[in-house]
C-alpha positions in Angstrom: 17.3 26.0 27.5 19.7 24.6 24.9 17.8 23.7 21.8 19.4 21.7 18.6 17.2 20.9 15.5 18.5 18.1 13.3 17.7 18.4 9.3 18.4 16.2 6.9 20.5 18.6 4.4 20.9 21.9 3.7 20.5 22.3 -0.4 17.4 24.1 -1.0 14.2 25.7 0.0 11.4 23.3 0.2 8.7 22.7 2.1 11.1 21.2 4.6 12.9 24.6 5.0 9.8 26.8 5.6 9.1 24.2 8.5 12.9 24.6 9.6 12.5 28.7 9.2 9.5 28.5 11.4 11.6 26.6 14.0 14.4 29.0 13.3 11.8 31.4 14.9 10.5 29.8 17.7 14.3 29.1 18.5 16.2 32.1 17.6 19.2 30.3 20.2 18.9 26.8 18.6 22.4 25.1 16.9 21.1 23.4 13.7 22.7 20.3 12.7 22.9 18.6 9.0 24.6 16.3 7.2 25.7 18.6 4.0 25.2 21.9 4.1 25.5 24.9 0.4 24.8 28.5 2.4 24.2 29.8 -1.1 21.3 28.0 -1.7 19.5 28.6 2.2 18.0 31.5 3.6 19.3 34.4 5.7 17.2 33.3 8.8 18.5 29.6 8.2 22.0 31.0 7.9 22.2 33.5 11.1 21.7 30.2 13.1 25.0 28.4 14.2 24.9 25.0 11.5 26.9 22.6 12.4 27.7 19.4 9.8 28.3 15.7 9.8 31.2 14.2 8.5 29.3 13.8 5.0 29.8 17.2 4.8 33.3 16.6 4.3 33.5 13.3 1.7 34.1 13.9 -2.3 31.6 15.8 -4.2 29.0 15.6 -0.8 26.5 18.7 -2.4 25.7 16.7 -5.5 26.0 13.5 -4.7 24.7 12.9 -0.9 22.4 10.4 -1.7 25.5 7.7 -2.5 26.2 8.5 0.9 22.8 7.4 2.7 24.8 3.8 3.8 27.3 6.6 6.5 24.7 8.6 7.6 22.9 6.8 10.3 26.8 5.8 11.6 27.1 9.9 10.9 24.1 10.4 13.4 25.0 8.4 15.6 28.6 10.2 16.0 26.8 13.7 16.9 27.3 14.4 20.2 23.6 16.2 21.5 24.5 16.0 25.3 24.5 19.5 25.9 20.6 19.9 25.3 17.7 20.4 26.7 15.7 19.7 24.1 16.7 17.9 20.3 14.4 18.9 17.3 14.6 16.2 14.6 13.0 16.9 11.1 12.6 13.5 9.7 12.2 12.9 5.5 15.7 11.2 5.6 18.1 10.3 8.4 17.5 12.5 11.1 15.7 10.9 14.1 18.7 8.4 14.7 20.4 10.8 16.8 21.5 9.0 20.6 19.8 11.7 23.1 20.7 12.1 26.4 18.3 10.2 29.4 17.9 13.8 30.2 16.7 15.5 26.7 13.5 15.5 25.4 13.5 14.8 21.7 10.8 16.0 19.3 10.7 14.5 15.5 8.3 16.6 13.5 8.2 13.8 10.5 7.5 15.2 6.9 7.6 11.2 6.4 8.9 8.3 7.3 12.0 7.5 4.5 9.8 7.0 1.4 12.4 4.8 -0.8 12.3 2.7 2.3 9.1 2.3 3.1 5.7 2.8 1.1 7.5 3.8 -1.9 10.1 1.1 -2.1 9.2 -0.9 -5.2 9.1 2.1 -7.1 12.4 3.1 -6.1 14.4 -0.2 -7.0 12.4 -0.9 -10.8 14.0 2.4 -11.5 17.6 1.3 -10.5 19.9 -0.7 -12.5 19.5 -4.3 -12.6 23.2 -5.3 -11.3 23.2 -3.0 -8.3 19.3 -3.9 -7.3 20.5 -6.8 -5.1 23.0 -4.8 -3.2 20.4 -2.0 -2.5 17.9 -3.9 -1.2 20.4 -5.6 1.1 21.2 -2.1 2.2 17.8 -1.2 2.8 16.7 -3.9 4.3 19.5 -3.2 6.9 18.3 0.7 7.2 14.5 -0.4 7.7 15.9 -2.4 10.6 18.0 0.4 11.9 15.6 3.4 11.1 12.5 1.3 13.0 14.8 0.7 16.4 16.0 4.5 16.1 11.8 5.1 16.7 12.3 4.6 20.4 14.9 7.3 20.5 12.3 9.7 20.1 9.6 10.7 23.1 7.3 12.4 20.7 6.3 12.2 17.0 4.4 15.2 15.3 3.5 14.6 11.9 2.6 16.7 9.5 -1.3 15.3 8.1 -3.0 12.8 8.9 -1.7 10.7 6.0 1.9 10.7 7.6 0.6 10.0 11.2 -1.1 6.2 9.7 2.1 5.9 8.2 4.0 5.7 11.5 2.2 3.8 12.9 2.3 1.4 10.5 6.2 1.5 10.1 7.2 2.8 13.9 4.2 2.0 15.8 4.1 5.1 17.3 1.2 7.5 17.6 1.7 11.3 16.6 0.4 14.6 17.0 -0.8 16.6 13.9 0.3 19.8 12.9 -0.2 21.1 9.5 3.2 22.7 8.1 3.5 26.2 7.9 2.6 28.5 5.1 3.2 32.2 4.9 -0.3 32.5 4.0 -0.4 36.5 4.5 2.3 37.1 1.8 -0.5 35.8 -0.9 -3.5 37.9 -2.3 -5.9 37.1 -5.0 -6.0 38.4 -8.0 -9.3 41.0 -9.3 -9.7 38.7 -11.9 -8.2 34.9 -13.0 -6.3 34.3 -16.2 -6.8 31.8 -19.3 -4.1 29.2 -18.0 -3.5 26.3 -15.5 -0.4 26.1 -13.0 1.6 23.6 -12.1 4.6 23.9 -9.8 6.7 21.6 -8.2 10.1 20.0 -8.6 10.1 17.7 -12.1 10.6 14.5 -10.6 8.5 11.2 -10.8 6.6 11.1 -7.7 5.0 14.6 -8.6 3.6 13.5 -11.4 4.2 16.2 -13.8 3.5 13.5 -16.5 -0.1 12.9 -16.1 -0.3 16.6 -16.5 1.4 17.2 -19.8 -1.1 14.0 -20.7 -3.7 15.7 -19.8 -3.4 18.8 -21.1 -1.9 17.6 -24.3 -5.3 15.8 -25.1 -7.1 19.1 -23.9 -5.7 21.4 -25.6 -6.3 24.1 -22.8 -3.1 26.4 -21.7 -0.7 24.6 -19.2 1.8 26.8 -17.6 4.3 24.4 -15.7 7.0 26.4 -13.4 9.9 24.5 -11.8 12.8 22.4 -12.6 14.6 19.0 -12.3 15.0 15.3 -13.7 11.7 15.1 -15.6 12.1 18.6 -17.3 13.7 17.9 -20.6 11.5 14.5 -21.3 8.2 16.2 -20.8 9.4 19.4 -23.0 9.7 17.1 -25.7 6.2 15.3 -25.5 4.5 18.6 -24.3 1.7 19.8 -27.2 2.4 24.3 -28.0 -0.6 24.8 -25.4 1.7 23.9 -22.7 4.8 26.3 -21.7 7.6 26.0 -19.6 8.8 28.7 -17.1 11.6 27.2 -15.7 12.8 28.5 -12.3 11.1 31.2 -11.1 11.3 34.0 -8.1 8.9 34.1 -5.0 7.3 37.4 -7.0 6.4 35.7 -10.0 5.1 32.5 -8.6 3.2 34.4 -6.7 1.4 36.3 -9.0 1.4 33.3 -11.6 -0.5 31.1 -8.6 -3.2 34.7 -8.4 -4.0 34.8 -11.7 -4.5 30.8 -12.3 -8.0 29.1 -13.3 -6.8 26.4 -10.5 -3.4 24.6 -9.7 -3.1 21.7 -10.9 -1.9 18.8 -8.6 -1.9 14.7 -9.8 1.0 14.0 -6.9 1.3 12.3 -3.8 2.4 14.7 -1.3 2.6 13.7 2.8 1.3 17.5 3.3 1.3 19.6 0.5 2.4 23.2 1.0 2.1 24.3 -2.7 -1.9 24.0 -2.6 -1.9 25.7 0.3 -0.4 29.0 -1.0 -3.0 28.5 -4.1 -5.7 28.7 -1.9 -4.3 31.8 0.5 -4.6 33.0 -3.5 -7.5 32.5 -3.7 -7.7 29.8 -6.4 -8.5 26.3 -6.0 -7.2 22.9 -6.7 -7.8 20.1 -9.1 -6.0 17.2 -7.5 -5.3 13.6 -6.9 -7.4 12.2 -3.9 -4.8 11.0 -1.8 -1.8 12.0 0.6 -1.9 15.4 2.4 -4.7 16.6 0.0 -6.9 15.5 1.8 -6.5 17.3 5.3 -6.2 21.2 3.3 -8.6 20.4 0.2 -12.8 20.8 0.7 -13.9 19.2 -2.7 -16.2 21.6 -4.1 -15.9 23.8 -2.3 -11.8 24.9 -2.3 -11.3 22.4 -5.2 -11.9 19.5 -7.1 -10.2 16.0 -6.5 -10.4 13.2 -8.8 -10.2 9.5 -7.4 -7.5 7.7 -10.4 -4.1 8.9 -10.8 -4.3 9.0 -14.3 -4.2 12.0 -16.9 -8.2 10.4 -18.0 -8.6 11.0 -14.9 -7.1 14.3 -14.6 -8.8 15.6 -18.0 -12.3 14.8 -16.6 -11.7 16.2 -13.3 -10.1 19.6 -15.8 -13.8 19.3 -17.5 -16.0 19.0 -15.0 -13.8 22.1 -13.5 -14.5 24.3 -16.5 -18.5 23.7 -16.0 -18.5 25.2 -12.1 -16.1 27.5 -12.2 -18.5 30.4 -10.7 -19.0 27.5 -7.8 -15.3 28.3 -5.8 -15.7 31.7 -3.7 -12.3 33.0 -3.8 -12.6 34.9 -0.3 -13.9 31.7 1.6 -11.1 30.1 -0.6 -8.8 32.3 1.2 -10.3 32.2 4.8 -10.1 28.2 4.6 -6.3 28.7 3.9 -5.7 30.7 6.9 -5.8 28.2 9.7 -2.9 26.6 8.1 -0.3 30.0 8.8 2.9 29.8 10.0 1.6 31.7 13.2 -0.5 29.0 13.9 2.0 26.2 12.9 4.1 28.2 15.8 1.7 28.7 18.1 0.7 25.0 17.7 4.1 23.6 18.2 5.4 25.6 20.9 2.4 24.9 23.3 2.5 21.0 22.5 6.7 21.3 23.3 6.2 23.2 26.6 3.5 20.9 28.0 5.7 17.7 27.5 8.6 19.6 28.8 6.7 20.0 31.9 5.8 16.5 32.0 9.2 15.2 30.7 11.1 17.4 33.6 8.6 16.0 36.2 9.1 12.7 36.0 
């Protein structure tokens, strides 16, 4: 069987990645296809597949500056010829799904989300651009929500992620989907003998995260904040941030690791479609204070692996922090840790490959 997964690009390890590693080895055979591609910033398991670009891959300055280049990229799809497979893979959180399959090749889109500056989070998106170019965006977009909801029945079968993503196509596809929780590398996480005196949180500085509402927070509580990660928001929040908070920058697996074991609790005030950073907090045995909403809600027990607070504000956030402090002997770290176990990447495989062989049987039946 000829197997192709489609990712959006190739520029980092996020949560998108450890999904795309899993598939990597359910599919040791499969071509990958992306539209840029930096093999210095991807994995060895990523790498030792066959990855194959887009023509974006080719145009001025593509590594930094893809996302000028989102108007080619369903034309770039579209170009790809996928006739040789069996079955097609798509990983959609940008432009992946538009693909043109063969009548003959079941395709599989295992959605992180549906494009969020398109969609749910569009008005956010365009207050944050520049006045003069708003109108010619939104005429853009308008034409890629067209084309991205038609490119919908190009796919036979939608897995998402949480349940938070599956209501989300079917409000912007209206397509049902499949759940399966991403995978997390659960076993390579232990908990510490005992916690530490600080909060973590890690993530990627930008906006939708909200590292903001922590520094608020925390700036008003005067408890130690340890913040690990990098990007946009960074250098703005250093300069508002109070001396309890300190940040680590970009850190190695090791250290992360060890700073997550050794946390009171992570803290968490985004939106996130899944969420694979709470996930490894909880496989270390600490729990979550987070924002009631998104994929937070399929992994998090409140009270039990966590606490989750119902305004996305840093008030909010402080009196969930408080109310925290008063039952921290309430969170059992070991059933902490059993909770996180369903959501391995053994299971994630296991999961996926049973739900792909039984429509392959159907699919070649018909």
């Amino acid at each position: 069987m000829r197997v192709a997964i489609v990712h959006f690009v190739l520029l980092y390890m996020s949560g998108a990645e450890k999904v795309l590693e899993a598939l990597c080895e359910l599919y040791p055979d499969a071509d990958i296809y992306t539209h840029v591609y930096a093999p210095e910033k991807i994995s060895p398991l990523i790498k030792s597949h066959n990855i194959r670009t887009t023509f974006i891959n080719k145009l001025p300055g593509a590594a930094q500056n893809y996302k000028y280049y989102l108007p080619l990229m369903p034309y770039a799809l579209e170009q790809l010829d996928l006739s040789e497979y069996d079955l097609i893979i798509s990983g959609e959180s940008g432009p992946t799904k538009g693909i043109v399959p063969n009548p003959d090749t079941l395709h599989v889109c295992y959605c992180h989300s549906p494009m969020r500056y398109v969609w749910d989070m569009y008005h956010e998106y365009m207050v944050r651009k520049n006045r003069l170019l708003r109108p010619f965006l939104a005429y853009f977009i308008h034409k890629l929500k067209i084309w991205d909801h038609s490119t919908a029945s190009r796919v036979d079968l939608f897995i998402a992620n949480s349940r938070f993503v599956s209501r989300r196509i079917k409000k912007y596809y209206r397509r049902d989907a499949l759940i399966i929780f991403p995978p997390v590398d659960t076993d390579h996480f232990e908990p510490a003998h005992k916690s530490g005196d600080y909060y973590l949180w890690l993530g990627r500085f930008v906006q939708y995260k909200r590292p903001d509402l922590a520094v608020d927070a925390f700036n008003k509580l005067g408890k130690k904040l340890i913040m690990i990660g990098e990007g946009e928001e960074l250098e703005l929040l250093k300069e508002k941030a109070h001396s309890n908070i300190e940040f680590m920058g970009f850190q190695p697996f090791e250290v992360i690791k060890n700073m997550l074991a050794g946390s009171k609790a992570l803290i968490f005030p985004g939106i996130e479609d899944a969420g694979i950073i709470p996930v490894e907090s909880m496989a270390s045995g600490r729990p979550i204070i987070a924002y009631n909403k998104g994929g937070i809600k399929d992994t998090v027990i409140n009270g039990k692996t966590g606490l989750l607070f119902n305004e996305q504000t840093s008030e909010s956030l402080q009196e969930a922090v408080e109310a925290f402090e008063t039952k921290l002997d309430k969170f059992d770290s070991n059933f902490i840790v059993r909770h996180a176990s369903q959501f391995s990447k053994e299971n994630f495989k296991h999961k996926f490959k049973k739900i792909v062989n039984e429509e392959l049987i159907k699919y070649s039946s018909e």
